[in-house]
C-alpha positions as CSV (number, residue, x, y, z in Angstrom):
1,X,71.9,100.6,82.5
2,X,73.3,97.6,82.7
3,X,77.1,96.9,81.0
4,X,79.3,94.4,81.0
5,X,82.9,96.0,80.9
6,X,85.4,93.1,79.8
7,X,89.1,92.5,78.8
8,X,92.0,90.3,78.6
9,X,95.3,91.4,80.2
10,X,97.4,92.7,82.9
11,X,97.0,95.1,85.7
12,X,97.7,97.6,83.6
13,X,95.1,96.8,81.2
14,X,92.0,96.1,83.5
15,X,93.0,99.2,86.4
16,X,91.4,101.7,83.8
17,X,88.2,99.4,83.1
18,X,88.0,99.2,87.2
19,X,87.8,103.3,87.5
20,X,85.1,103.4,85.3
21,X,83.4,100.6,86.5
22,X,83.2,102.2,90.2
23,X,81.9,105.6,88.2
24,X,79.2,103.7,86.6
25,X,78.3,102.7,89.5
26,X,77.8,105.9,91.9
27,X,76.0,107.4,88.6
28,X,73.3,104.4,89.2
29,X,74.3,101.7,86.9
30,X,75.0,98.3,87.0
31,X,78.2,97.4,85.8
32,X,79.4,93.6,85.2
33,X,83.4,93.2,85.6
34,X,83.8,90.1,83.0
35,X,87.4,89.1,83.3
36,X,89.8,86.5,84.0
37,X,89.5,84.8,87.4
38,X,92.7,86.0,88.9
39,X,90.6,89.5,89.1
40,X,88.0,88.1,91.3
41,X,89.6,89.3,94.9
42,X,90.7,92.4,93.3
43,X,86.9,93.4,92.2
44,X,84.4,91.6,94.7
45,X,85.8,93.5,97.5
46,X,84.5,97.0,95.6
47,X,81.1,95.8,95.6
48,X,81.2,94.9,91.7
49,X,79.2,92.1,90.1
50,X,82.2,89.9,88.6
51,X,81.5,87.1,85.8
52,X,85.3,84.8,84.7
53,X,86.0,84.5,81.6
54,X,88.7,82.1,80.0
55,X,91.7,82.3,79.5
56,X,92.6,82.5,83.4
57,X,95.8,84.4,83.9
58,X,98.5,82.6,86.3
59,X,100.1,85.5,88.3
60,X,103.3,83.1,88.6
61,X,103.9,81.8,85.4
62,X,107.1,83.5,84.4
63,X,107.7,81.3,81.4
64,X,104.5,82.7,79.8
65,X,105.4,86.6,80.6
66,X,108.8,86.0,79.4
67,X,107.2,84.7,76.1
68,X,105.0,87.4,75.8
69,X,107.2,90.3,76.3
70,X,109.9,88.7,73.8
71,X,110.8,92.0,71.8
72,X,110.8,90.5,68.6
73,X,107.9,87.5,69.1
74,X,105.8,88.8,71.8
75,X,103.0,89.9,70.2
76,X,102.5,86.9,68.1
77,X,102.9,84.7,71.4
78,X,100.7,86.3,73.6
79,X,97.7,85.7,70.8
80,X,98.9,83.2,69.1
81,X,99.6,80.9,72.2
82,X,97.7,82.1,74.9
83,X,94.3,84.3,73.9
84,X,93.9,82.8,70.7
85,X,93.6,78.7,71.6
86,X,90.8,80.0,74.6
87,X,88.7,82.0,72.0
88,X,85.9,79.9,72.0
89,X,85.4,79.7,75.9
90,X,86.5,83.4,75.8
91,X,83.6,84.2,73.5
92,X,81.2,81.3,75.3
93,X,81.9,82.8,78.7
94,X,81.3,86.7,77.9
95,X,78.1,85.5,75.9
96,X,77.0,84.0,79.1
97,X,77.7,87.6,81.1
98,X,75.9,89.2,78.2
99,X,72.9,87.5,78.6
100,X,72.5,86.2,81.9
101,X,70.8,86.8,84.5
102,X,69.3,89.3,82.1
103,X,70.6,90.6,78.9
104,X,73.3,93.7,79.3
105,X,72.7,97.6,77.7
106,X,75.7,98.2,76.5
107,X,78.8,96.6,76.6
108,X,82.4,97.9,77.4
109,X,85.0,95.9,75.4
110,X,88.9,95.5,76.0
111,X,91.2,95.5,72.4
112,X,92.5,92.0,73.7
113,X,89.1,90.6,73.9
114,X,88.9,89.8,70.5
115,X,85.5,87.3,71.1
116,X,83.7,90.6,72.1
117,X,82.8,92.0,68.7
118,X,81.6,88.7,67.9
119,X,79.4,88.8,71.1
120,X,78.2,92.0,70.2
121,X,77.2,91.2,66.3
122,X,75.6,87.7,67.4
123,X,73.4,89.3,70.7
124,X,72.6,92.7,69.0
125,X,73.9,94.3,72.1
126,X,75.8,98.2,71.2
127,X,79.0,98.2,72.8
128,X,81.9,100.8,72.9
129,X,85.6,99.8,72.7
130,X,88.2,101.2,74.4
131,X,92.1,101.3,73.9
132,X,94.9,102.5,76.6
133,X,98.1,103.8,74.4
134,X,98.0,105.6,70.9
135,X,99.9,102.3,69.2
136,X,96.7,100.6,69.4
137,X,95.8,103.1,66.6
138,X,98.7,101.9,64.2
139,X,98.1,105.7,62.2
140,X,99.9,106.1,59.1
141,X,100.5,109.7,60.5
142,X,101.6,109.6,63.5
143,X,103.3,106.2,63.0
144,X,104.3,103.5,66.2
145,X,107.4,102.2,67.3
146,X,106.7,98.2,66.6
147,X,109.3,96.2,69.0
148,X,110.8,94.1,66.6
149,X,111.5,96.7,63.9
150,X,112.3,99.8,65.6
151,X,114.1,101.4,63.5
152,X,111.5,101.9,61.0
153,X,109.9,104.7,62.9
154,X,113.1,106.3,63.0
155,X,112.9,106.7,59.4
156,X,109.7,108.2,59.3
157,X,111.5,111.4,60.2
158,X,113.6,111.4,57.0
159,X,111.8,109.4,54.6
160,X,108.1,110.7,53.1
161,X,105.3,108.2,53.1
162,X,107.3,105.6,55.9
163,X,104.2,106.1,58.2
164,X,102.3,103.6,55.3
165,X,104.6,101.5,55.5
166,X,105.1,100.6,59.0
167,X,101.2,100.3,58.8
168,X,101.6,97.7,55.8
169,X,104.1,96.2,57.3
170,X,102.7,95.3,60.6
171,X,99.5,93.9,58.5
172,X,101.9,91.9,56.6
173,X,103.7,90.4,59.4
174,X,100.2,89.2,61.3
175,X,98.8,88.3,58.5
176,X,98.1,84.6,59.4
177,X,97.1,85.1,63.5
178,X,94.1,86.0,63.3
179,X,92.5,82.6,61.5
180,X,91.0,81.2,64.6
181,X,88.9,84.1,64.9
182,X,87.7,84.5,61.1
183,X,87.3,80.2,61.9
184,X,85.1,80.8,64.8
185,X,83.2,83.2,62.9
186,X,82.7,81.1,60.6
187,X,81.7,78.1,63.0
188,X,79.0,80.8,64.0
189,X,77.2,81.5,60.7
190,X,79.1,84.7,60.3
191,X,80.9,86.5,57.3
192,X,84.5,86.6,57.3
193,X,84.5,90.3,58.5
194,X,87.4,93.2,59.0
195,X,90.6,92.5,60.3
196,X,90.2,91.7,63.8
197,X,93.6,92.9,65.2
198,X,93.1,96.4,63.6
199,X,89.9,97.0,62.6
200,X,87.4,95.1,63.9
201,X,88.3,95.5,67.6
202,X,87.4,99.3,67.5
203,X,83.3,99.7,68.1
204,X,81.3,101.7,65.1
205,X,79.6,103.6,68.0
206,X,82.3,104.8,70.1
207,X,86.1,104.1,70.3
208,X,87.2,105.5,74.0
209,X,90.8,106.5,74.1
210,X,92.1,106.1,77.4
211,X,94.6,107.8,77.3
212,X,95.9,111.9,77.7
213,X,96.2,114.5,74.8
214,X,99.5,114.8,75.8
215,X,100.5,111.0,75.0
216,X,98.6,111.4,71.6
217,X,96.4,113.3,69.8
218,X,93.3,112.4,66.8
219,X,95.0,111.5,63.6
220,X,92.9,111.1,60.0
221,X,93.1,107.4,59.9
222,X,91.9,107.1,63.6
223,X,87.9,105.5,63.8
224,X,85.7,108.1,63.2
225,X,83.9,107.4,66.6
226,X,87.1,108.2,68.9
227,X,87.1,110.3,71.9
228,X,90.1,110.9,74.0
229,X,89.3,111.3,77.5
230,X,92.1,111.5,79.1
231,X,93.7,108.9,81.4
232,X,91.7,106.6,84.3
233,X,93.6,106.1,87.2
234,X,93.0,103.0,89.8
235,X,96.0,101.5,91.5
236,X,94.3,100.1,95.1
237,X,94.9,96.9,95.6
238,X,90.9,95.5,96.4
239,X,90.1,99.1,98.0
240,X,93.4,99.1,99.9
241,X,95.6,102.5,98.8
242,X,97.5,102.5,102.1
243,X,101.3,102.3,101.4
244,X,102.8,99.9,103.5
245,X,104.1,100.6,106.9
246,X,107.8,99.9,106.5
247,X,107.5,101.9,103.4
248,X,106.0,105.2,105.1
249,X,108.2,105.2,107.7
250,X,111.3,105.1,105.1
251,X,109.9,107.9,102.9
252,X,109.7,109.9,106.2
253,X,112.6,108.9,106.9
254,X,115.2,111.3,103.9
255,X,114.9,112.7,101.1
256,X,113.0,111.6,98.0
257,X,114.1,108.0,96.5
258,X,114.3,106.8,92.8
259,X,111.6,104.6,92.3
260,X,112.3,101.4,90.4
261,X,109.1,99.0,89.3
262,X,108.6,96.8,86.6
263,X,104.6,97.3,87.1
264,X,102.1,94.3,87.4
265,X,103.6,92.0,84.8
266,X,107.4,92.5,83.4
267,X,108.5,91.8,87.3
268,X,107.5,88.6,86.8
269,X,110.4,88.3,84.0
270,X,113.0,90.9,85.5
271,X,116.1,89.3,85.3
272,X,118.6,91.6,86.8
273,X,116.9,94.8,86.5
274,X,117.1,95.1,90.7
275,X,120.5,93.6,91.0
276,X,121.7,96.3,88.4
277,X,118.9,98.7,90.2
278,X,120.5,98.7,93.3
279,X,124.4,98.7,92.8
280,X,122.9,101.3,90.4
281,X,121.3,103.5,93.5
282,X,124.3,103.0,95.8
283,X,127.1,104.0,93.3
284,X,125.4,107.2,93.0
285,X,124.6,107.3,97.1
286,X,120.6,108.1,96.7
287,X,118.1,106.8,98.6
288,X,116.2,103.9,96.5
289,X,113.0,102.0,96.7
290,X,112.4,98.6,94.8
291,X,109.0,97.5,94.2
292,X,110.2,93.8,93.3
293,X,106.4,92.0,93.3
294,X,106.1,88.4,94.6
295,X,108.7,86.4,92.9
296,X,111.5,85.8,95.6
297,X,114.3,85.7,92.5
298,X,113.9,89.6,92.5
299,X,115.0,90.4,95.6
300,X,119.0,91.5,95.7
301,X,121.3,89.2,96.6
302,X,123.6,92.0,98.3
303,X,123.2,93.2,101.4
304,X,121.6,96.8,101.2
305,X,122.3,99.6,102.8
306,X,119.4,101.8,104.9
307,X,118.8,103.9,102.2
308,X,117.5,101.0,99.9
309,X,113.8,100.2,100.9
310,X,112.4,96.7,99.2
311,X,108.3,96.2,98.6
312,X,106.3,93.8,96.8
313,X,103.7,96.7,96.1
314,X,102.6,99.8,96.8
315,X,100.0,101.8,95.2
316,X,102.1,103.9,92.4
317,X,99.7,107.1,92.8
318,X,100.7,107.6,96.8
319,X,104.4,106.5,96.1
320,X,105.6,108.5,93.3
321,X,104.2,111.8,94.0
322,X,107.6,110.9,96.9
323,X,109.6,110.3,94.7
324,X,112.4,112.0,93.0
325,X,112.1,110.4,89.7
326,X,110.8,106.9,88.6
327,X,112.8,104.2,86.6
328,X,110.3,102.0,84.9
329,X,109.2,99.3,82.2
330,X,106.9,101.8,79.8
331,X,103.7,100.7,80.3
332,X,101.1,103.0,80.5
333,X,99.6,102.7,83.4
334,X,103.0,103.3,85.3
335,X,103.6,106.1,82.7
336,X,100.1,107.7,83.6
337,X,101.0,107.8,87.3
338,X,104.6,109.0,86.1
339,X,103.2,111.4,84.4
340,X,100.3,112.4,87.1
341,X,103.0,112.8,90.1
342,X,104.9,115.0,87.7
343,X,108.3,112.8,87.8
344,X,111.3,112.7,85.3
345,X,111.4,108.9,84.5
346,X,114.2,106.4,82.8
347,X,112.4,103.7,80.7
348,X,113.6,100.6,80.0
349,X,111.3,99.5,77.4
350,X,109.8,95.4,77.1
351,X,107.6,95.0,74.0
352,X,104.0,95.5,72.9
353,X,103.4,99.6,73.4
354,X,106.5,100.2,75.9
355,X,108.5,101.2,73.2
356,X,106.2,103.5,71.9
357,X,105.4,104.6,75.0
358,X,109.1,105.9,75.8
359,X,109.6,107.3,72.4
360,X,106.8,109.6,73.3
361,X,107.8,110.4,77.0
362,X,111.7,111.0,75.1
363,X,109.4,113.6,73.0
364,X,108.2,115.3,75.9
365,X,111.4,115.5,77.5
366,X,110.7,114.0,80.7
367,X,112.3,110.7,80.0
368,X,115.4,109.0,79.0
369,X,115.0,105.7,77.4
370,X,117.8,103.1,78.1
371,X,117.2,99.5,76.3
372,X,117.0,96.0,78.1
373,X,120.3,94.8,76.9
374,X,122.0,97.9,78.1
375,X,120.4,98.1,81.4
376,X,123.6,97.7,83.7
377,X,124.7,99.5,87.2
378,X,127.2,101.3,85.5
379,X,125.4,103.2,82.8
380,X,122.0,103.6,84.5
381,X,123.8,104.9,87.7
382,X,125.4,108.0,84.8
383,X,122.2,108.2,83.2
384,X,120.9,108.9,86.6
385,X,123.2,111.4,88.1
386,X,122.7,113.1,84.5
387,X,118.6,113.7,85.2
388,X,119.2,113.7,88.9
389,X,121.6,116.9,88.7
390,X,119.3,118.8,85.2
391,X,116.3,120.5,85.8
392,X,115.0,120.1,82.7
393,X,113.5,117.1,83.3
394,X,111.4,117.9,86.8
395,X,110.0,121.0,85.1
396,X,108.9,119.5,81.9
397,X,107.3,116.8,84.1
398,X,105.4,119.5,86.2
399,X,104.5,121.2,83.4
400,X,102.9,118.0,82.2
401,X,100.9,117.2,85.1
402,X,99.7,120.7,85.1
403,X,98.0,120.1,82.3
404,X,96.6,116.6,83.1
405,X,95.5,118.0,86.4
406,X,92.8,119.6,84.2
407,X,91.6,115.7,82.9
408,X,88.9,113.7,83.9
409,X,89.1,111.0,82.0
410,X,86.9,109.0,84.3
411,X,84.0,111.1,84.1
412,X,84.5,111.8,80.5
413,X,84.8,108.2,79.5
414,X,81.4,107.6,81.8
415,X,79.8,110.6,80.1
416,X,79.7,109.0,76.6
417,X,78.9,105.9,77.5
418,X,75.6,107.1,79.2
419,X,75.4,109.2,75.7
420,X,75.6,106.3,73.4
421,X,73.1,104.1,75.4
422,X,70.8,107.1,74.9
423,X,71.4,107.3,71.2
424,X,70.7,103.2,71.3
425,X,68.1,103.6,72.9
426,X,66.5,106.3,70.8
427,X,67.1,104.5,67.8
428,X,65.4,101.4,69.0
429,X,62.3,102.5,69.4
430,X,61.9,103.9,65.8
């Protein structure tokens, strides 16, 4: 078949979408990687056919990510002011990789791509949706931590019935973004439709949750056409999972560091997470690695000492399983590979899911969780020293990855695809 597997977003958003993509493809297929330009290098090089689609991202535009990942405004920002204004050419462009050269099977649809639906109900075409934490479910019953009112899923524990209203309440507070699609819909010659940021963006015909059992489980108000594969891993950079030299000759070097990222996206907004990182790592005398990306403002100003080894990137699934524990920004792509390595983490939670994210690591006691505004040398360096020195945390984290090692989510996430494109199929020809 051919599918057209699309999105809107970060690393950590289109890594997943990549794994499957290279599955469909040793199974036969013909997958179509429609996303932002930025991607192309990362996807040509894998022998995938690659469409753009608008908005491009700009891998240097700190303003934007630090408008994004505003705890209380983020969310509104990122659609509001940068998906949202580029919906037309989003939905022109991904029409175009529908269609052309030939029209697709199936389609594979991102949450952030909110001009997919609309692609899919104006071509006909099935397509399957697919989200990447369990906040993307906003359940009444197992109810999210949303950034700028965090404290409401605190009280879910002591008051009855608060799961409805954090659900309420996010549909009241976003009750006005989503006008430019219901206008573009309506510039189309179509109905006014489901809410698009929580219902419509889940497929009728299958709802793939990319994500472990052990993150989240099915709740009653989920879509009834969800399957939970598991977690899809991809963190080469165009092919390339080598670490870098000067990094594999330090981890050969002692003993396991602490790992501290910010993942493909937060780094660009770090402000003194590594300066705090590592006074933070020499206070306590451990051995550190920084993983600072490109921008030159996150490298420490202090000298460091041989035990501190700085990167710009290295592929998280053959650094962390090195590691001694990982200190982190809660998305869930870093969590996955966290979680994979079996490694206690410290999360420092941004916006959008990170702060559900940690909540549920916290749950699964292989995590602390310190907040942005609390992140100094002093009080990570204790928090540290505290995981560092309890076993708890390693053990719970092994435990964990025993029982992802027993995942696939690739191949299960591949699996119903090729089952829904047979059911299509089948009901075609009636």
């Amino acid at each position: 078949m051919r599918i057209v597997l699309s999105n809107i977003g970060t690393l950590g958003d289109t890594n997943p979408l990549i794994a499957v993509a290279l599955e469909l493809k040793r199974r036969g297929h013909v997958p179509v990687m429609a996303l932002p330009a930025v991607y192309r290098p990362k996807v040509e090089p894998l022998g995938l056919e690659f469409h753009e689609i608008r908005p491009d991202i700009d891998p240097a535009n700190n303003a934007l990510v630090e408008m994004v990942y505003d705890i209380k405004h983020g969310t509104e920002h990122g659609l509001r002011d940068f998906l949202f204004p580029s919906l037309r050419q989003t939905y022109e462009d991904l029409l175009d990789a529908a269609t052309t050269p030939k029209r697709a099977d199936l389609m594979l649809l991102g949450e952030l791509n909110y001009a997919g639906p609309i692609v899919a109900e104006v071509t006909g075409i099935p397509w399957a949706s697919y989200v990447l934490a369990p906040l993307s479910f906003f359940s009444a019953f197992d109810p999210p931590v949303l950034p700028p009112y965090p404290r409401l899923a605190k009280a879910d524990r002591k008051v009855p019935g608060m799961g409805r209203v954090i659900k309420r309440v996010a549909r009241f507070a976003s009750r006005k973004w989503a006008e430019p699609i219901y206008a573009l819909r309506e510039q189309l010659g179509l109905p006014r439709g489901a809410n698009p940021l929580f219902d419509a963006k889940h497929s009728p015909f299958l709802v793939l949750a990319l994500f472990s059992r052990e993150l989240g489980v099915e709740q009653k108000d989920w879509p009834a056409n969800t399957l939970i594969t598991g977690f899809c891993y991809y963190d080469a950079d165009a092919g390339r999972a080598k670490l870098p030299d000067h990094l594999e000759e330090f981890l050969g070097s002692g003993a396991p560091p602490v790992v501290f990222t910010l993942g493909s996206a937060a780094v660009l907004a770090a402000g003194n997470f590594y300066e705090d990182s590592a006074k933070a790592a020499m206070e306590l005398g451990v051995r550190a690695v920084l993983l600072i990306g490109t921008d030159p403002r996150n490298r420490p100003k202090q000298k460091l000492p041989d035990t501190i080894c700085v990167a710009e990137y290295a592929p998280y699934s053959a650094l962390f399983s090195r590691a001694s524990m990982v200190v982190h920004q809660g998305g869930v792509g870093t969590t996955a590979q966290c979680l994979r390595a079996g490694k206690p983490m410290l999360i420092m939670p941004y916006s959008h899911d990170q702060p559900d994210n940690a909540r549920r690591m916290k749950r699964l006691k292989v995590a602390r969780v310190i907040q942005k505004k609390n992140y100094q040398h002093a009080k990570v360096a204790a928090i540290l020293h505290g995981m560092l020195d309890d076993p708890k945390f390693a053990h719970n984290a092994n435990a964990v990855a025993h029982a992802l090692s027993r995942e696939d989510g690739v191949a299960a996430a591949c699996d119903a695809l090729e089952s829904l494109r047979l059911r299509t199929r089948a009901l075609s020809k009636r």
